[in-house]
C-alpha positions as CSV (number, residue, x, y, z in Angstrom):
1,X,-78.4,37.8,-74.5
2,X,-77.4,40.6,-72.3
3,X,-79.2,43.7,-72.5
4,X,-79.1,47.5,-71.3
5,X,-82.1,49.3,-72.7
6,X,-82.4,52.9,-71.9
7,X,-85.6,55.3,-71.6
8,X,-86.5,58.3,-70.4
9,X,-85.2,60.9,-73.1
10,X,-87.0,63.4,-74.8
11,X,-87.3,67.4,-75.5
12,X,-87.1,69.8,-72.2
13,X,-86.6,73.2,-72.0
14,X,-83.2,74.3,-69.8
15,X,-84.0,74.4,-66.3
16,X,-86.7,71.2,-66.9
17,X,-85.9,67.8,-65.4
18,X,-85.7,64.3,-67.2
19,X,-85.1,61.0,-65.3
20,X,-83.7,58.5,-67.2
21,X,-84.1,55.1,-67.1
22,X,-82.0,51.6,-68.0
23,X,-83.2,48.2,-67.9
24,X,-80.6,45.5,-67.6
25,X,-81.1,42.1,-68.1
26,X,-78.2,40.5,-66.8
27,X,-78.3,37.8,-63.9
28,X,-76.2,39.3,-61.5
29,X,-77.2,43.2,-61.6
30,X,-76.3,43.4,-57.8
31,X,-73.0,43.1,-58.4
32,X,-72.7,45.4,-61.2
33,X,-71.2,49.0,-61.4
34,X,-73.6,51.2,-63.6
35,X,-72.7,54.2,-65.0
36,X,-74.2,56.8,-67.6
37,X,-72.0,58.1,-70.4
38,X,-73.7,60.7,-73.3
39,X,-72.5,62.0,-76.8
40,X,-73.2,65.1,-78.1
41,X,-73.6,65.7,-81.5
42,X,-70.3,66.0,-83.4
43,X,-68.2,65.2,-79.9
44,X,-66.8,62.5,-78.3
45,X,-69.1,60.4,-75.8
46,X,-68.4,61.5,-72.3
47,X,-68.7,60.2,-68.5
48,X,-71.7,61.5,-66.4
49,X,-72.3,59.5,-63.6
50,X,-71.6,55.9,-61.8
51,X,-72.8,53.9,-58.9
52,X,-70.8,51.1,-57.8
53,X,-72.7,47.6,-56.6
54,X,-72.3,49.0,-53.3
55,X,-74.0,52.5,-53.9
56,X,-71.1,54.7,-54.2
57,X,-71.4,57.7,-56.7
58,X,-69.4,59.5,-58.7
59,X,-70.2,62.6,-61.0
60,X,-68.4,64.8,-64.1
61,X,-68.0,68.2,-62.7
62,X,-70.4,69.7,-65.1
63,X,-73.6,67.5,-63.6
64,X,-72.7,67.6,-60.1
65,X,-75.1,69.0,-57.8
66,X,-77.8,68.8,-60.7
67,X,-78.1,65.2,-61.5
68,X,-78.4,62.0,-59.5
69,X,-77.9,57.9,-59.9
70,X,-79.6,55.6,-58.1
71,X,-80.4,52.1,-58.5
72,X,-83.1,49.6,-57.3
73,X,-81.5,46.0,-57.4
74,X,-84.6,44.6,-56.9
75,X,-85.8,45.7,-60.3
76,X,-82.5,45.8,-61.9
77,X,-83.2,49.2,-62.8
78,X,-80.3,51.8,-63.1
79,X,-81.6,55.6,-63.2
80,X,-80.2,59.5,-63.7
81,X,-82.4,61.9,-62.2
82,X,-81.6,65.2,-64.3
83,X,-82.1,68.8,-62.5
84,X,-82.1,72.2,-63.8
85,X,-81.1,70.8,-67.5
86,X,-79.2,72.8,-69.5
87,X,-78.8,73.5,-73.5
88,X,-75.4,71.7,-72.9
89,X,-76.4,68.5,-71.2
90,X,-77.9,68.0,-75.1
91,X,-77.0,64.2,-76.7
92,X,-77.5,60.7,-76.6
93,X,-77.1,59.4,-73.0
94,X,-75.9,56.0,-72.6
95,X,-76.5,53.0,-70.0
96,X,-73.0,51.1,-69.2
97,X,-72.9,48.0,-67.1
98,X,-69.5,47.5,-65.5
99,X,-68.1,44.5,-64.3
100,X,-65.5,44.3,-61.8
101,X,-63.0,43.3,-64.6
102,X,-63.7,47.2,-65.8
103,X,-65.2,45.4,-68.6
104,X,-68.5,47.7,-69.8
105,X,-71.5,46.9,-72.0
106,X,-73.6,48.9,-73.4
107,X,-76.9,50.4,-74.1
108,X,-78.4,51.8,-77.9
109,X,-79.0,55.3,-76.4
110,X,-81.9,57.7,-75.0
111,X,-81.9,61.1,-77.0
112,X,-81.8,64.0,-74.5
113,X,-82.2,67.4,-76.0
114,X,-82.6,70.5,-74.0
115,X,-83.6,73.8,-75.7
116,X,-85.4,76.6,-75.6
């Protein structure tokens, strides 16, 4: 019944920009945390980003300063701007819906592939 669906992904070359996107249908996105996880080929899936229902934001070290989150509530929409991409920001990026219990669900995935 709940659902995060993700968009967005495709083929850049590095230095390109994507913006993601992740649809959530649950009732009560406001008070959500949403984060974006990805998983590289071969490697283990890995944080990127969250924003708290609140607006806070936190980054990996290896997307700061080059990608953003943002939200619009009104849409339940959860995005990750992506800036000056590189070969290594390559996988499947993943919409997560957090709930205050630290509970997360899930989306199927938005291939991201950055190469030249």
């Amino acid at each position: 019944q709940v659902q995060l669906v993700e968009s967005g992904g495709g083929l850049v070359q590095p230095g390109e920009s994507l913006r993601l996107s992740c649809a959530d249908s649950g009732s009560s996105f406001i008070f959500y945390g949403m984060g974006w996880y990805r998983q590289a080929p071969g490697k283990q899936r890995e944080f990127v980003a969250f924003i708290s229902s609140g607006g806070s934001t936190n980054y990996a070290d290896s997307v700061k300063g080059r990608f953003a989150i943002s939200r619009d509530n009104a849409k339940k929409m959860v995005y990750l701007q992506m800036n000056s991409l590189k070969p290594e920001d390559t996988g499947v990026y993943y919409c997560t819906r957090q709930l205050a219990t630290g509970q997360r669900y899930w989306g199927q995935g938005t291939q991201v592939t950055v190469s030249s």
